[in-house]
VEXFIVEX-753220 format. One record per residue: residue number from 0; residue in one letter; y, z, x of N, C-alpha, C in turn. Coordinates in Angstrom, 1 decimal, padded with zeros to 4 digits. Example, Ala and Ser with C-alpha at 12.3 -4.5 7.8 and 13.67 -1.06 7.14 Angstrom:
REM residues 2
  pos  code    n_c2    n_c3    n_c1   ca_c2   ca_c3   ca_c1    c_c2    c_c3    c_c1
    0     A  -005.7   007.8   013.2  -004.5   007.8   012.3  -003.3   007.8   013.2
    1     S  -002.2   007.1   012.8  -001.1   007.1   013.7   000.0   007.9   012.9
END
This chain:
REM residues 208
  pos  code    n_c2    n_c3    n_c1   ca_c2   ca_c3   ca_c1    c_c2    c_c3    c_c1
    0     X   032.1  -038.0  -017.3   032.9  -037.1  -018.2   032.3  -035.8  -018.4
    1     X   030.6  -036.1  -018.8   030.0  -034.6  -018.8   030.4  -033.6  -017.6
    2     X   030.4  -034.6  -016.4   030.3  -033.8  -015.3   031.6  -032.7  -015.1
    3     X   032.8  -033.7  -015.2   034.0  -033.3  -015.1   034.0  -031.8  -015.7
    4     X   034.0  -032.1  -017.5   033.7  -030.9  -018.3   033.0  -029.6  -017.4
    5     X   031.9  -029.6  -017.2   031.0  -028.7  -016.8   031.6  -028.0  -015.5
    6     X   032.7  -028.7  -014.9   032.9  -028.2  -013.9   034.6  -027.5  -014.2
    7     X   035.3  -027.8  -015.3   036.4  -027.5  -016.1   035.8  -025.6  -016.4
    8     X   034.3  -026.0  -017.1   034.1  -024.9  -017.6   033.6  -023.7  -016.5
    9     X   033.2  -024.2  -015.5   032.9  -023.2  -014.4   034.3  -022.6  -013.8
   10     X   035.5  -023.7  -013.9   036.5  -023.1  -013.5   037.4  -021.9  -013.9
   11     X   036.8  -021.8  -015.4   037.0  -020.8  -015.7   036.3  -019.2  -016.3
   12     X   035.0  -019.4  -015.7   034.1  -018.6  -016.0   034.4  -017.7  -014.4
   13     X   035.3  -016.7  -014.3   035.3  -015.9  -013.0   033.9  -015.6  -012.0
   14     X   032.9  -015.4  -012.6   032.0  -015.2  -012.2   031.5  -016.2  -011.3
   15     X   031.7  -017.3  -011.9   030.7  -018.6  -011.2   031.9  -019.0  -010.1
   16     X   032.7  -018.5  -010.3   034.0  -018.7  -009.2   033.6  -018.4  -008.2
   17     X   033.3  -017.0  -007.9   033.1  -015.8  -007.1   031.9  -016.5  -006.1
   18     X   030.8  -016.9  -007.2   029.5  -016.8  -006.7   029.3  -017.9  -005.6
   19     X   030.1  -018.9  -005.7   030.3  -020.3  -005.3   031.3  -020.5  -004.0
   20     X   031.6  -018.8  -004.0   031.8  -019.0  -002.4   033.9  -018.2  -002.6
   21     X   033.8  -017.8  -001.0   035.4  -017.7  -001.0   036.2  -018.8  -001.1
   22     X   035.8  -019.8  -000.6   037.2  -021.2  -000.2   037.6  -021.6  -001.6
   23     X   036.7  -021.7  -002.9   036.7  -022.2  -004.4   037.3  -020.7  -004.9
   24     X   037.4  -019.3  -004.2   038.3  -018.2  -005.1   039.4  -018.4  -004.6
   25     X   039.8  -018.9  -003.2   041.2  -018.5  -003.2   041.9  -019.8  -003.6
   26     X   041.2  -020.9  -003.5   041.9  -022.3  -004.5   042.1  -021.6  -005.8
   27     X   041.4  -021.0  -006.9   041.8  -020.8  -007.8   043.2  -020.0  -008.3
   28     X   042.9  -018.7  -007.0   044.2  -017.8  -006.9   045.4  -018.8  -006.8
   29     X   045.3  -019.5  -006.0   046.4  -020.4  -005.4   046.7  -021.6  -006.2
   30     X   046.2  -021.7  -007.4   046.6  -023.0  -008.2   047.1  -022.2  -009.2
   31     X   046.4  -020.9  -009.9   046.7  -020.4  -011.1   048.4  -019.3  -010.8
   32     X   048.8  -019.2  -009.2   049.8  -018.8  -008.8   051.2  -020.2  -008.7
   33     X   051.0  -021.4  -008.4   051.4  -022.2  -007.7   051.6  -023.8  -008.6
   34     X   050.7  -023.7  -009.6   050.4  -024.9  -010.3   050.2  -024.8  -011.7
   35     X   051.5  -025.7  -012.2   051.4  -025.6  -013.4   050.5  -025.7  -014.3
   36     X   049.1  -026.1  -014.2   048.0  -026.7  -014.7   047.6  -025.5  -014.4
   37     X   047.5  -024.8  -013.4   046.5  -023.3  -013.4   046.7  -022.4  -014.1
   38     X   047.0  -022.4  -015.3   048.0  -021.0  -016.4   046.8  -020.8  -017.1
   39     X   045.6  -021.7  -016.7   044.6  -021.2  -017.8   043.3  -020.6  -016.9
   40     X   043.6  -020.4  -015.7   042.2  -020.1  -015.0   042.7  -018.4  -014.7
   41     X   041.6  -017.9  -014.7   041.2  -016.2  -015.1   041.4  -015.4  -013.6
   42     X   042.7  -015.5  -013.2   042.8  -014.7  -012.2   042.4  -013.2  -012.2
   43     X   043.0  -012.6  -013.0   043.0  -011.2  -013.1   041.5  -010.8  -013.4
   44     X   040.7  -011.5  -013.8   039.4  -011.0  -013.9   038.7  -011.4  -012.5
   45     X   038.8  -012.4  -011.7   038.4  -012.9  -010.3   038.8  -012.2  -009.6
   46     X   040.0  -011.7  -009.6   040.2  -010.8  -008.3   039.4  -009.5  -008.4
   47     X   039.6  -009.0  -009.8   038.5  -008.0  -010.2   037.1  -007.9  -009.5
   48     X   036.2  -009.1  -010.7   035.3  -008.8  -010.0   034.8  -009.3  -008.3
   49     X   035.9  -010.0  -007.9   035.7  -010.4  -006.2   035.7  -008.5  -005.8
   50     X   036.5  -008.1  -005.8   036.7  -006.6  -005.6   035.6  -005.9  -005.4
   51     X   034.8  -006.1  -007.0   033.5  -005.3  -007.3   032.3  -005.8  -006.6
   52     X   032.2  -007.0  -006.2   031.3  -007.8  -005.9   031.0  -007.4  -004.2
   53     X   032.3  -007.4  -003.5   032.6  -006.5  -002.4   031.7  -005.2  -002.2
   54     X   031.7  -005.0  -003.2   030.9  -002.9  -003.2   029.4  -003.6  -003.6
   55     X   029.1  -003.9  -004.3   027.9  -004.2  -004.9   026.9  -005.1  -004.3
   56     X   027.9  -006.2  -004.2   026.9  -007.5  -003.4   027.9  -007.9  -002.0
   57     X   027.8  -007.3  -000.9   028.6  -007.7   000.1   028.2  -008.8   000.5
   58     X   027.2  -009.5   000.5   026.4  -010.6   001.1   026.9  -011.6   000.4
   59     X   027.2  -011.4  -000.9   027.4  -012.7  -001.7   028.9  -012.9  -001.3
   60     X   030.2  -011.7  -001.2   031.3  -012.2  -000.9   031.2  -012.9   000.7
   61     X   030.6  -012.9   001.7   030.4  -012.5   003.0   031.5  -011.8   003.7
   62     X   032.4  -011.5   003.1   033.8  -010.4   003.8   033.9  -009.2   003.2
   63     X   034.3  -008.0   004.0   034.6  -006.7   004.0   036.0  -006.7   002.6
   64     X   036.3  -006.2   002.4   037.5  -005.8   001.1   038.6  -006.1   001.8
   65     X   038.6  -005.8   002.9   040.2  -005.9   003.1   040.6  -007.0   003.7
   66     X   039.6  -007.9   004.2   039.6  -009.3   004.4   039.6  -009.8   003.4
   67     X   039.2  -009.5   002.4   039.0  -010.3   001.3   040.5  -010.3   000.2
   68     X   041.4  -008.9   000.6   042.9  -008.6  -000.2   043.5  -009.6   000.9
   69     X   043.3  -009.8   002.0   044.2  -010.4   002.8   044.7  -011.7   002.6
   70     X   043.2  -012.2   002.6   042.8  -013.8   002.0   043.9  -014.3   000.7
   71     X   043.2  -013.1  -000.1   043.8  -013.2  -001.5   045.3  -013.0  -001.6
   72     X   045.9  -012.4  -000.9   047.3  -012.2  -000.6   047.6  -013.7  -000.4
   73     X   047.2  -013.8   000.8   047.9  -015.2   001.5   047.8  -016.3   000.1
   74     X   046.7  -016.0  -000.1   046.3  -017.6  -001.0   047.6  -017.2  -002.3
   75     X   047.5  -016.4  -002.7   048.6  -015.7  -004.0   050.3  -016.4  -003.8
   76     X   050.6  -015.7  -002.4   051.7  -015.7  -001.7   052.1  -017.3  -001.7
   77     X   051.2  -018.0  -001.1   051.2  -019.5  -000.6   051.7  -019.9  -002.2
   78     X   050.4  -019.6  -002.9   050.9  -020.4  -004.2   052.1  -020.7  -005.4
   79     X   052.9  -019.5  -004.7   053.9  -018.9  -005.2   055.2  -019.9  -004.8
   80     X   054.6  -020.3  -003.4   055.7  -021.0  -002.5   056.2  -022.2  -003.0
   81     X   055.0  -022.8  -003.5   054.5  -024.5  -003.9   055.1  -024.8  -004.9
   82     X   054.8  -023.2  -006.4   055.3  -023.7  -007.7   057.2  -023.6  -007.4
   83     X   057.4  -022.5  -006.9   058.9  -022.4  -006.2   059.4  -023.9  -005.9
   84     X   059.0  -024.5  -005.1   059.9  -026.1  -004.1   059.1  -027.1  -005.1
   85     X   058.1  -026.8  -006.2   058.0  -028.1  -007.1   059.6  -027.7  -008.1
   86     X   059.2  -026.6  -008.0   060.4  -026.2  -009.8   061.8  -026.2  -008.9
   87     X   062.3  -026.5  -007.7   063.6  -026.6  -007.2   063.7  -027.9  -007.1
   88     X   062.4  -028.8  -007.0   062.5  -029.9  -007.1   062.6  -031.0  -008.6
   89     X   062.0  -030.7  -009.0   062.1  -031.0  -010.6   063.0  -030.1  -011.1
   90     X   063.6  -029.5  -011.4   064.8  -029.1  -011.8   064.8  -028.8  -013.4
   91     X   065.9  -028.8  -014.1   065.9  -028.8  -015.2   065.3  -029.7  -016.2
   92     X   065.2  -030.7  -015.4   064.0  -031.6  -016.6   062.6  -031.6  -017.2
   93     X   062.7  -030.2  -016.2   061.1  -029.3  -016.9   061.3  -029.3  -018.5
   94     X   062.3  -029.0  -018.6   062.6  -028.3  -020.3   062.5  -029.7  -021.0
   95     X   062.6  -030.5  -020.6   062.9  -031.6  -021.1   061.1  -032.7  -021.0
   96     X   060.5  -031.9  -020.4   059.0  -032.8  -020.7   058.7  -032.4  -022.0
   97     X   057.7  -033.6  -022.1   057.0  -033.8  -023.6   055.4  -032.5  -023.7
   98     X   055.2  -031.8  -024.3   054.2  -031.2  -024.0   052.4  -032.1  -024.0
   99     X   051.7  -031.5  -023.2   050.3  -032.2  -023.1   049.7  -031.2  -022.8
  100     X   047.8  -031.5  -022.5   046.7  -030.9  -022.6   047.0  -029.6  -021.8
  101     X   047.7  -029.8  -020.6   048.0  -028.9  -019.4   049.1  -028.6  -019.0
  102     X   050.4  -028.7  -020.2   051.8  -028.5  -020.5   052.3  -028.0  -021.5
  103     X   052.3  -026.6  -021.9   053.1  -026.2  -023.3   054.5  -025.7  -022.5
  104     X   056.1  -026.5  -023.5   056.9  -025.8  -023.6   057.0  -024.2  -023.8
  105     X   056.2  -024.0  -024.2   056.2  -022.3  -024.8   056.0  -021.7  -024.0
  106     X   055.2  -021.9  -022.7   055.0  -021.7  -021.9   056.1  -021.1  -021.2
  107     X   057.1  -022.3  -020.7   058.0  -022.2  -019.8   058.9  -021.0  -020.7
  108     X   059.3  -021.3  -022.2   060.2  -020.6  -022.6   060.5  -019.0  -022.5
  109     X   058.8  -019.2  -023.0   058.3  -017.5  -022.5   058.6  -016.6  -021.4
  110     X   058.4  -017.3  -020.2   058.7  -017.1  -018.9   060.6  -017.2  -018.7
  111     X   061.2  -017.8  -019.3   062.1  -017.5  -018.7   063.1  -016.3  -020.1
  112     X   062.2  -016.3  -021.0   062.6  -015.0  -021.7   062.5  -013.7  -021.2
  113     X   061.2  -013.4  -020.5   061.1  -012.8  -019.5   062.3  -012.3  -018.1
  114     X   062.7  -013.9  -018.0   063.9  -013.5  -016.6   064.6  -013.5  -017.1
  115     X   065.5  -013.8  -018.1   066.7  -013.0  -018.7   066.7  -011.6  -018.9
  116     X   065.2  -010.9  -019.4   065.1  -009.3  -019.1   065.2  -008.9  -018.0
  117     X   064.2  -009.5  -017.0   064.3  -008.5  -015.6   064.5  -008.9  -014.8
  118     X   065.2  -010.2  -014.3   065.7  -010.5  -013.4   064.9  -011.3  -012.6
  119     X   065.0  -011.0  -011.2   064.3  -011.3  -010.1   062.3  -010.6  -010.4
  120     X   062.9  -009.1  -010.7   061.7  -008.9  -011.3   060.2  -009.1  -011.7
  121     X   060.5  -010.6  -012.4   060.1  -010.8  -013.1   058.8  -011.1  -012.3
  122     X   059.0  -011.9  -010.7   057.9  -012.3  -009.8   056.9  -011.5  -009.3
  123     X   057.5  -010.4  -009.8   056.7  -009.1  -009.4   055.7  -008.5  -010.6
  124     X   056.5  -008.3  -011.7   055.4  -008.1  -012.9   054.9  -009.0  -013.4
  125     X   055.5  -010.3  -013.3   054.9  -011.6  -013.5   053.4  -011.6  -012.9
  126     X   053.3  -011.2  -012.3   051.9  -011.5  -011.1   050.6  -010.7  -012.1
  127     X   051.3  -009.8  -013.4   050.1  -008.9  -013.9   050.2  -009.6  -015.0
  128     X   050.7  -010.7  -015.5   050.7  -011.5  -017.0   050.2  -012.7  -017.0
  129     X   049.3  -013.0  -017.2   048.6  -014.0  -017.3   049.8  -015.4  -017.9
  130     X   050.0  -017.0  -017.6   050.8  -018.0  -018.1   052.7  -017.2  -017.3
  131     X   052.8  -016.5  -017.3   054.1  -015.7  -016.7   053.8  -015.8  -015.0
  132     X   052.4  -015.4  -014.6   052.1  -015.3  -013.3   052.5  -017.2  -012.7
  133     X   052.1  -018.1  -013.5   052.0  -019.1  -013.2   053.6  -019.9  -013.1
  134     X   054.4  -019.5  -014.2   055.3  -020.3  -014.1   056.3  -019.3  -013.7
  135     X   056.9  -018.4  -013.4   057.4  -017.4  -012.8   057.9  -018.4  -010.9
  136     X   057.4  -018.5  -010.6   057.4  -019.6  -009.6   058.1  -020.9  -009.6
  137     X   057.8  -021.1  -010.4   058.6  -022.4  -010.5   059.7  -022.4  -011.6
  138     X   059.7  -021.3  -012.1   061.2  -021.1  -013.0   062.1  -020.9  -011.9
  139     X   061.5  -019.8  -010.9   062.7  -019.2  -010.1   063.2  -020.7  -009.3
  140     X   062.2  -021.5  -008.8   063.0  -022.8  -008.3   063.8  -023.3  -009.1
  141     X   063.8  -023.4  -010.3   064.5  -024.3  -011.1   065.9  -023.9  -010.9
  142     X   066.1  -022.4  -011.3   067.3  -022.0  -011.4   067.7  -021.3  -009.7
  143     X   066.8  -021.7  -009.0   067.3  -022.0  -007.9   067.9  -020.8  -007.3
  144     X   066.8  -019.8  -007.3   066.8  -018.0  -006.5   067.4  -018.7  -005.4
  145     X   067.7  -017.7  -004.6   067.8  -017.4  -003.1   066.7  -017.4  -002.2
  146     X   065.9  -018.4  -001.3   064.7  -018.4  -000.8   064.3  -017.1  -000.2
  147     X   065.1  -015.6   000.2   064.6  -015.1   001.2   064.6  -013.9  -000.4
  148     X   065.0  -013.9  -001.1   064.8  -013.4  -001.6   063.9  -013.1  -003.0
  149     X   063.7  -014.8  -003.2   062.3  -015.0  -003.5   060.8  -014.7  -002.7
  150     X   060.7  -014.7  -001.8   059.9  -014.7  -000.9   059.6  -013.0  -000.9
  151     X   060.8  -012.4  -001.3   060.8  -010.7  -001.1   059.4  -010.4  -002.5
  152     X   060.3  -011.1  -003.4   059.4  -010.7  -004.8   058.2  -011.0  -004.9
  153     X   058.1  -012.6  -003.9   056.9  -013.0  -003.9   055.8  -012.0  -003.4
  154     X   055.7  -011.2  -002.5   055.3  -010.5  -001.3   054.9  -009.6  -001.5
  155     X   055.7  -009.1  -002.2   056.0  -007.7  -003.0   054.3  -007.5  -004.3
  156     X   055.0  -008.9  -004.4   054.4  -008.9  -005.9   052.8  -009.2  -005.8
  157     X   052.7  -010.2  -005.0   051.2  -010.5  -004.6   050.2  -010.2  -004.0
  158     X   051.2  -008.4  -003.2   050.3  -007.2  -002.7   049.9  -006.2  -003.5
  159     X   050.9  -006.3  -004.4   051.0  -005.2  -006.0   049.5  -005.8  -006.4
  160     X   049.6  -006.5  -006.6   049.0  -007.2  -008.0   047.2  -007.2  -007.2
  161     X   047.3  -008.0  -005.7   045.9  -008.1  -005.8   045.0  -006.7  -005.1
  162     X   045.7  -006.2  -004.6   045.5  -004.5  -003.8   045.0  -003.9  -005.0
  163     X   046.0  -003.8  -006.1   045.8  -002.7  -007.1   044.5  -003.2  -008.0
  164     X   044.4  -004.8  -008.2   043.2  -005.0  -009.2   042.0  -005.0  -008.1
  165     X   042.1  -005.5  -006.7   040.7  -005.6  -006.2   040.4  -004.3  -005.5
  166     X   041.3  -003.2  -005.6   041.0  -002.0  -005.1   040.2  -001.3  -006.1
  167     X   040.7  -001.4  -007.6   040.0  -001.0  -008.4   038.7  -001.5  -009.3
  168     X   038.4  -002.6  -008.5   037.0  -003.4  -008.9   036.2  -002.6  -007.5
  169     X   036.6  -002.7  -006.1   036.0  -002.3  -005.3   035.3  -000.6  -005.5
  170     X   036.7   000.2  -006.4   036.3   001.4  -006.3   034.9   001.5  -007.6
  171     X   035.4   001.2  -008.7   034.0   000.9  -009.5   032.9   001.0  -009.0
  172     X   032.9  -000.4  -008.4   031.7  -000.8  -007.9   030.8   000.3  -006.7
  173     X   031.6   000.9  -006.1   031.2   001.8  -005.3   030.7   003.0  -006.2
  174     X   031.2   003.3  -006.8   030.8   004.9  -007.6   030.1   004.7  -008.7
  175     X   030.0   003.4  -009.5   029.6   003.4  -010.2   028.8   001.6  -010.9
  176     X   027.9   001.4  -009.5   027.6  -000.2  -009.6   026.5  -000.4  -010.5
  177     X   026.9   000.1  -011.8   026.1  -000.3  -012.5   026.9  -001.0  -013.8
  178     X   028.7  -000.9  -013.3   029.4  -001.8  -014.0   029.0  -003.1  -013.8
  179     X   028.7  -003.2  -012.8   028.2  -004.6  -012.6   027.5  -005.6  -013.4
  180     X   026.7  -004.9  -014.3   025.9  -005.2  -015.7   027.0  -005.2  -016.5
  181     X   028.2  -005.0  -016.8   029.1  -004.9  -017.9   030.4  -005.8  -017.7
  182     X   030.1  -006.8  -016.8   031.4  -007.6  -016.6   031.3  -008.5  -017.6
  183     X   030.6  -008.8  -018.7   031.2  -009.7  -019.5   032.2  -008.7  -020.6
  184     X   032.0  -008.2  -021.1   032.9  -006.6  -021.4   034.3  -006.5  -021.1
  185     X   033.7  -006.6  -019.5   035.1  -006.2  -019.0   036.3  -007.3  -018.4
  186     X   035.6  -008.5  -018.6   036.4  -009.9  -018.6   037.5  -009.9  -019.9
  187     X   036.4  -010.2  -020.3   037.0  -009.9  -021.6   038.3  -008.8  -022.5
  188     X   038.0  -007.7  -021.9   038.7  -006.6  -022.0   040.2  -006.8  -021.0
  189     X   040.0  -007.2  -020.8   040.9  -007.8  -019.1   042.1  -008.6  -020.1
  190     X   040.9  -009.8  -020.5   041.8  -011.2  -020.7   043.0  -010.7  -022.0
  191     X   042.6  -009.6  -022.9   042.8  -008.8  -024.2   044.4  -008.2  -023.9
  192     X   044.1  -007.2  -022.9   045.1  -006.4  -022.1   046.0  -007.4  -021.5
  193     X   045.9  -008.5  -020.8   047.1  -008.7  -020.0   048.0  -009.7  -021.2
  194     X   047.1  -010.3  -021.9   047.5  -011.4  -022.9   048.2  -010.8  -024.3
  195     X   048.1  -009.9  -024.6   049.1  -009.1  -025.5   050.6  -009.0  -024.8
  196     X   051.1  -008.4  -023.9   052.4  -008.7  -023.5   053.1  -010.0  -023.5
  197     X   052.3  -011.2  -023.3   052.4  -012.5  -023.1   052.8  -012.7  -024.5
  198     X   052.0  -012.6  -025.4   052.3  -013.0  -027.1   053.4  -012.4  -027.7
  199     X   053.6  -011.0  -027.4   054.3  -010.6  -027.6   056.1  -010.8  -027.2
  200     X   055.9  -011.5  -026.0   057.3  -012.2  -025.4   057.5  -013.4  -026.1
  201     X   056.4  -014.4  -026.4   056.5  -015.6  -027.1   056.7  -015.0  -028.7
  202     X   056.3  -014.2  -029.1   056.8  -014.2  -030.6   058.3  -013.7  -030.9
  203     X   058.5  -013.1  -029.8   060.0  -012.1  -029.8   061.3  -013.8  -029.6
  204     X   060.9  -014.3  -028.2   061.6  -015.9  -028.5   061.2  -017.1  -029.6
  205     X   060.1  -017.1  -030.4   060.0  -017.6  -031.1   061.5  -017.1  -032.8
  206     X   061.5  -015.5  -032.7   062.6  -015.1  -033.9   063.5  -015.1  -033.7
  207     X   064.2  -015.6  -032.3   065.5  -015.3  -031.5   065.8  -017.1  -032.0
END
């Protein structure tokens, strides 16, 4: 049980993600995109510092940047696919589970408060909101998008998202790698920023 724990908590420490190799970052990309249970693991800061870590420590990533967006695309993309054909497959009786450790209703509610504002959209800015990135996927299965057109958002969205954050951990890191000392700071500051829009969607359907 300790064991389990300890390895719960590495799962979410971005750092020890990173350090532990690429095959364990792009599982995480790919579960916290793809799997309901991943809405709590720290993508936006992993892609980050994978980015920075690129400029700073190339040895530790063993891949160049753009191998490493490519990876991260695919793995994003894929994950996107899975939560899609689980949530077309389970259907509407999502709404209808009981919540547990690694299931909040609020969750889903959130998310599809969200697609009543922006549509199709949503797969695409979804990808920069932390718990929205996760089920964004599997709502669009539920209500049962158009696959070629999910696949557009998907694509769209998973180039947006990981280009723009691991370009800008890469660029840091290059001009100025002595952020590298300040990534608890900047996890942090991360988790702060994407997680305000998120609360903010849940409190607005919580008064509705």
């Amino acid at each position: 049980m300790h064991q389990a724990w300890e390895f719960l908590k590495e799962l979410t420490n971005p750092e020890s993600i990173v350090q532990l190799g690429l095959p364990l970052l792009l599982f995480v990309i790919f579960a916290e995109t793809g799997l309901f249970v991943g809405f709590f693991l720290p993508g936006d800061s992993l892609v980050f510092i994978a980015g920075l870590l690129c400029a700073t420590s190339p040895q530790l990533m063993g891949v160049n940047i753009f191998i490493l967006m490519l990876c991260l695309c695919l793995a994003a993309i894929t994950g996107n696919v899975v939560g899609y054909l689980f949530g077309k497959k389970v259907g509407e009786k999502l709404f209808q589970r009981d919540d547990s450790l690694l299931f909040k209703k609020r969750h889903l509610t959130a998310t599809k408060s969200f697609y009543e504002r922006h549509g199709g959209k949503t797969l695409v800015l979804g990808r920069f909101l932390p718990i929205i990135r996760t089920f964004a996927p599997i709502l669009a299965g539920v209500i049962k998008i158009d696959f070629k057109q999910f696949m557009l958002y998907n694509i769209v969205g998973a180039v947006a998202w990981i280009v723009s954050i691991s370009s800008t951990g890469y660029y840091l890191g290059s001009h100025f790698p002595w952020v590298k000392d300040e990534l608890g700071y900047i996890v942090i500051g991360l988790i702060v920023i994407t997680t305000i829009p998120v609360v903010n969607t849940y409190i607005k359907e919580r008064k509705k």
